[in-house]
Steps between C-alpha positions, in 0.01 A plus 500: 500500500354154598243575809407148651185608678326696186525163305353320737268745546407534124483137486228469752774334790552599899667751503611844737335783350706752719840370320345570130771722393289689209190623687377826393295556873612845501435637208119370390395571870605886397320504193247326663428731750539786240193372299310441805527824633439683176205642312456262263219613385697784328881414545606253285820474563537327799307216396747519176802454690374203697399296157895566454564263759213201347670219279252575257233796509243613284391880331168441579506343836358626816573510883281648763703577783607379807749215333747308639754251346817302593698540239304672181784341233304144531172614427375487124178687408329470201315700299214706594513409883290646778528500852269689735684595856673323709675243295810309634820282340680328707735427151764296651464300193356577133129613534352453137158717426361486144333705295183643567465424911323644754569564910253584705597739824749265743615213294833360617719267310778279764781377295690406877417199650662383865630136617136401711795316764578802723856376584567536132291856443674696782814423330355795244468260246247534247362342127388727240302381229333674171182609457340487160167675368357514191296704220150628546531420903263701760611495833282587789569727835606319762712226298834336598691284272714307681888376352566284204119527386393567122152635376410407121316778293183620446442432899296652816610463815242631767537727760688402828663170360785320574687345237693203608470335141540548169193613311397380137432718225121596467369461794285697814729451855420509832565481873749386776663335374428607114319262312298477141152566521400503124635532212434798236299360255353650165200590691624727699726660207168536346346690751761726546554539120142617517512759763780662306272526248245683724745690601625647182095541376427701798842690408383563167162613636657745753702674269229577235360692800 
């Protein structure tokens, strides 16, 4: 059956979000509410039955409750994802996260946007747009992403930014609103490369003990 307002709404027009026929509000607020009231830490399942409800969801991800999505069905995780607590989707249109990405505690991602002319807006008319992010991305606490916005991969985005933009692959970002600040060069892959190398010395060290 032919529902006006979801292709609108898919294709990133006005729309009325309260006549989308095929919203699932119910059910991922019950299986929502399931994970965030369990023990995670030892019952599995909950969190199981919630990556039911994802469009795509990997073995190896992880959650740290409370979470809180729209939808669940338009969000697509990638491989080996990690979000500390407090992480909300407002998936009213396809969230993309790659492989390898990183949340730090209260990141938000806002597919819904809203007409700025209030005679239009308190009609309950809204725009949802995508929101893409890529491999190898690091997300800091604090951080909104705002509607329609992609990050490239291999990307920082600091603590208590707004992103308004999109963001280019390889790259440190910044502030309100988000902005580059440098980007990652072969210096600082160096550095780190090195420290690994401490790291797994010292390891070496430690267990000879």
């Amino acid at each position: 059956m032919k529902d006006f307002e979801k292709e609108r709404k898919m294709a990133g027009k006005i729309h009325n979000p309260a006549k989308v026929k095929d919203d699932p509000w119910l059910r991922i607020r019950e299986a929502c509410k399931e994970f965030n009231d369990s023990k995670f830490w030892e019952d599995k399942k909950p969190f199981e039955n919630l990556k039911k409800f994802f469009g795509r969801a990997a073995k190896d991800m992880t959650i740290t409750p409370p979470f809180y999505c729209d939808r669940g069905d338009m969000i697509f995780f990638g491989e080996h994802f990690y979000s500390n607590t407090g992480l909300t989707i407002l998936d009213d249109n396809k969230v993309t996260i790659g492989d390898n990405v990183y949340f730090a505690p209260h990141v938000s991602i806002f597919c819904p946007n809203h007409p700025i002319v209030s005679s239009v807006r308190d009609k309950n008319f809204e725009v949802d747009l995508p929101v893409t992010i890529g491999n190898s991305v690091w997300v800091g606490g604090n951080v909104t992403i705002n509607p329609g916005v992609t990050i490239g991969d291999d990307v920082v985005i600091g603590s208590g930014s707004v992103v308004t933009h999109d963001i280019p692959s390889h790259v440190v970002a910044a502030g309100v609103p988000c902005k580059v600040l440098h980007p990652i060069t072969k210096k600082d892959e160096e550095y780190w490369q090195n420290e690994e190398k401490k790291y797994n010395e010292d390891k070496k060290k430690f267990d000879k003990k």
